[in-house]
N, C-alpha and C positions, 0 to 999 in steps of 0.2 A: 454508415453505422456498421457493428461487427454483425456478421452474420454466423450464431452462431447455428449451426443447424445440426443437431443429433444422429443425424442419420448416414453422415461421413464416417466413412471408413478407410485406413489407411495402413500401410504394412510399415513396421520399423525401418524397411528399408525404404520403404518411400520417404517417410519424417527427415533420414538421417541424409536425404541427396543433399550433394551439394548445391544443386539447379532446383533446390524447396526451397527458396529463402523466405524471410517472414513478409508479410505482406504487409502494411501499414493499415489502419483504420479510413475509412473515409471521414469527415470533417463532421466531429460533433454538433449537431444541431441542436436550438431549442426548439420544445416538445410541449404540449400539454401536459399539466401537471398533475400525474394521476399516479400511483403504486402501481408498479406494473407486475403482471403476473410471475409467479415462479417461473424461471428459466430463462426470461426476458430480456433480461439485460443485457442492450445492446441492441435488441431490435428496435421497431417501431414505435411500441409504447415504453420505449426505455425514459426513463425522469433525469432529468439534469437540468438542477435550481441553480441560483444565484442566490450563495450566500454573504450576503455584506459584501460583493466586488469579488468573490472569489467561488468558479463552477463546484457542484457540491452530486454527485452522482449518490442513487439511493436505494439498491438494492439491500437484499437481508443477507445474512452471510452466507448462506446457503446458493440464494439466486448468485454472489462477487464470484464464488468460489465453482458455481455450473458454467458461470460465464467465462472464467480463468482455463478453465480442462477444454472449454468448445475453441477457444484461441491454441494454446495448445493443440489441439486434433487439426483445426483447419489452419493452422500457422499464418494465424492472425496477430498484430500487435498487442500488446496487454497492456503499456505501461502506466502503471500504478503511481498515481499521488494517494497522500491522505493529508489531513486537517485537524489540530488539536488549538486549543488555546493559545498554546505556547508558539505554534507557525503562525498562527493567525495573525499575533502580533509583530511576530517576525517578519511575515509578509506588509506588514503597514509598513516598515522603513529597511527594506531588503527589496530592492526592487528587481533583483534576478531570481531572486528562492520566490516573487510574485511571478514573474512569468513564469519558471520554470513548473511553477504547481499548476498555474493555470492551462500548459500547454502538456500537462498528462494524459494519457487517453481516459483517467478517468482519477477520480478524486473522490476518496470517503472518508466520510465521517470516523475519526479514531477517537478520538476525546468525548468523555459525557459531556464535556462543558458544550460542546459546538453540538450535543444531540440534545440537552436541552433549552440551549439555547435558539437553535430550528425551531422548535417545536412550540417554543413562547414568542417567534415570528410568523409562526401558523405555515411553516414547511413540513411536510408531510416524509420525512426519514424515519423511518421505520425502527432501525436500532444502528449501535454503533457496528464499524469493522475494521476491527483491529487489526494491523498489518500481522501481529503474531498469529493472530485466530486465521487471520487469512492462509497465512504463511504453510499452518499446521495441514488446512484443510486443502490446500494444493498438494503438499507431500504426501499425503494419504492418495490422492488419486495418481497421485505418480508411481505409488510404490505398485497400486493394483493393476495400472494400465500400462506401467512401465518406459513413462516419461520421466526423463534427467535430468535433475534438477544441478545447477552450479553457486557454490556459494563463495560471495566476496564479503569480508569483512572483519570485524571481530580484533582481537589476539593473539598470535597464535595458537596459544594454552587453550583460549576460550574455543576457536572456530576446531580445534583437535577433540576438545573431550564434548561440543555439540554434534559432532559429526559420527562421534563415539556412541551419542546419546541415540540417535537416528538411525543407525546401523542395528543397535540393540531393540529400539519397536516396531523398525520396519526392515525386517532381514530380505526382503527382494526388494530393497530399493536400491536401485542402482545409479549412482552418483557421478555427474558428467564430469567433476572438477572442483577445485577450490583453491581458497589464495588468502590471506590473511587482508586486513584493513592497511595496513603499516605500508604506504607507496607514497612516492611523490609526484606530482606533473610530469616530472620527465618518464614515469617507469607507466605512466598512464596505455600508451600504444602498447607495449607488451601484457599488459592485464589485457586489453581489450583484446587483441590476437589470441589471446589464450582461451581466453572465452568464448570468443567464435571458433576457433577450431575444434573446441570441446564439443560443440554442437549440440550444446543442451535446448533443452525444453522449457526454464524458467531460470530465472536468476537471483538470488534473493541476495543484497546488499546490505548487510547490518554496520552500517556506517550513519554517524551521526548527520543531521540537517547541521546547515545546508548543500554538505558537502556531494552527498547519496543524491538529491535532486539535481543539481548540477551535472554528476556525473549521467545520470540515466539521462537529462533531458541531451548535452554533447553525442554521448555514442550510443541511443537508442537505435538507429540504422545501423551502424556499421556492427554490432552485436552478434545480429540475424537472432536473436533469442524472444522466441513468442511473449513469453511472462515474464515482466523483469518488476520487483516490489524492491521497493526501500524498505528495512524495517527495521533500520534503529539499535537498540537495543537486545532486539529479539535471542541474537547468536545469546547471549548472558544467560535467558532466562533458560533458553535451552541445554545450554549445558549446565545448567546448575548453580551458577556463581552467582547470578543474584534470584529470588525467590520471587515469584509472581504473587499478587494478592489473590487471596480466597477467591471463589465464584460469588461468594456473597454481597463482597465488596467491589468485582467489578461491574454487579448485576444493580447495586443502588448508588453507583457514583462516585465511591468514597475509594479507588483505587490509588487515586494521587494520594491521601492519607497515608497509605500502605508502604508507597514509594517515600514519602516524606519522612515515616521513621528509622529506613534501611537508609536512608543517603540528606538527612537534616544540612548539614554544610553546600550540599552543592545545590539541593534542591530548596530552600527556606527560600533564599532571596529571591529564587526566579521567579519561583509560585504565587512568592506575593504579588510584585510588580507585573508579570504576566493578566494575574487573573484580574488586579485594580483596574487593568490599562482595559482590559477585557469586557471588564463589568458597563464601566464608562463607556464603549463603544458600544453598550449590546443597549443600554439604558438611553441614548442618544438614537437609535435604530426603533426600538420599541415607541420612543416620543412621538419621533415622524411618521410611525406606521399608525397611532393613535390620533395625531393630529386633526387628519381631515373627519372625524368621525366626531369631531366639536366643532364644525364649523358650519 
């Protein structure tokens, strides 16, 4: 399990040896299922459920994001899955975006659907953690502590004026590297050299599923990068091009709403078939958890 322990202290020039490489996790176990305290994550009483065939890690964001900075300090693995609706389904007849999710060091909840859908299976996930909210709440401690983060993804246009946007709220953040989304298989070895020789501290991949899964579960090692998250979308929101929903509407559910009126063509058909396919497998789930309770 990670260790992460608060009490490590480390000099920049320690972090940045080439003989620091990252350390890998040891082998996630099942644990009693209990909320485990602030800061936990990843010790002892750390939670990791089974949700419907797929691990389900269940810190708060607070706890994902103290646990991301102690990987970071102790250059421990981080590498981030998360879980929506829409992977979930994906995962039923994608059997590599299945293993690749289930073999992250860890997996959260990013979708309300899959946080209330836990919760109407009587799993005990606390709230959602969004790979963006994740994302945000790592670059703040990089900017104070002065971990360097690399970013692959995006646009150009887009990964130029988010990187624009970051430099403007966190003028001591210092930036290990970045590369736009736009590579093929062959140019794959040269991003990843680039990366490691950066010798950042995190890495955040805004490159769509299942392609971000694939890549981090392939060159996780060869990386050497403590914190590596998929997150999609995120580069967009950050620089402005597309609009994130209100607090209000990510706090009662109705975000996909929000997403559904800014992008109706691409988003309408998914959503539906997504959430049917979704419904029917959470309502089949629900059956058999109720079953033995009439018999």
């Amino acid at each position: 399990m990670y260790g992460f322990s608060s009490s490590l202290k480390e000099s920049a020039a320690d972090r940045l040896s080439p003989h620091n490489v990252v350390r890998p996790p040891n082998e996630i176990r099942a644990i009693v299922p209990e909320i485990p305290p602030a800061g936990s994550l990843g010790s002892a009483s750390h939670l990791r459920l089974d949700f419907l065939g797929i691990p389900l890690d269940c810190p708060t964001r607070a706890q994902a994001v103290a646990a991301a900075a102690s990987a970071m300090q102790t250059r421990t693995r981080f590498q981030h899955g998360d879980i929506n609706v829409a992977k979930f389904i994906s995962c039923r007849s994608d059997r590599e975006l299945l293993r690749c999710t289930r073999e992250s060091d860890v997996v959260f909840a990013d979708g309300m659907g899959i946080l209330l859908a836990s919760r109407l299976l009587g799993l005990p996930v606390p709230e959602r953690v969004t790979g963006i909210d994740l994302m945000i709440g790592i670059i703040e401690v990089c900017a104070r502590k002065g971990y360097r983060p690399y970013f692959l993804g995006a646009k150009p246009a887009v990964l130029r004026d988010a990187l624009r946007e970051l430099r403007t709220r966190y003028p001591d953040l210092e930036i290990a590297g970045s590369r736009d989304g736009y590579f093929t298989a062959a140019d794959e070895p040269g991003v990843v050299a680039d990366i490691r020789a950066s010798k950042a501290d995190c890495l955040f991949v805004g490159i769509s599923s299942p392609i971000k899964e694939t890549f981090l579960n392939r060159y996780r090692e060869t990386l050497n990068v403590p914190v590596q998250l998929g997150v999609g979308g995120a580069f967009d929101v950050l620089a402005g091009h597309v609009r994130r929903a209100p607090l209000w509407a990510q706090k009662t559910g109705f975000e996909w709403l929000f997403r559904l009126v800014q992008e109706p063509r691409r988003l309408a058909s998914r959503y539906f078939r997504t959430n049917a396919q979704f419904a029917i497998v959470l309502t089949g789930a629900l059956f058999r958890r109720l079953l033995p309770l009439g018999r």
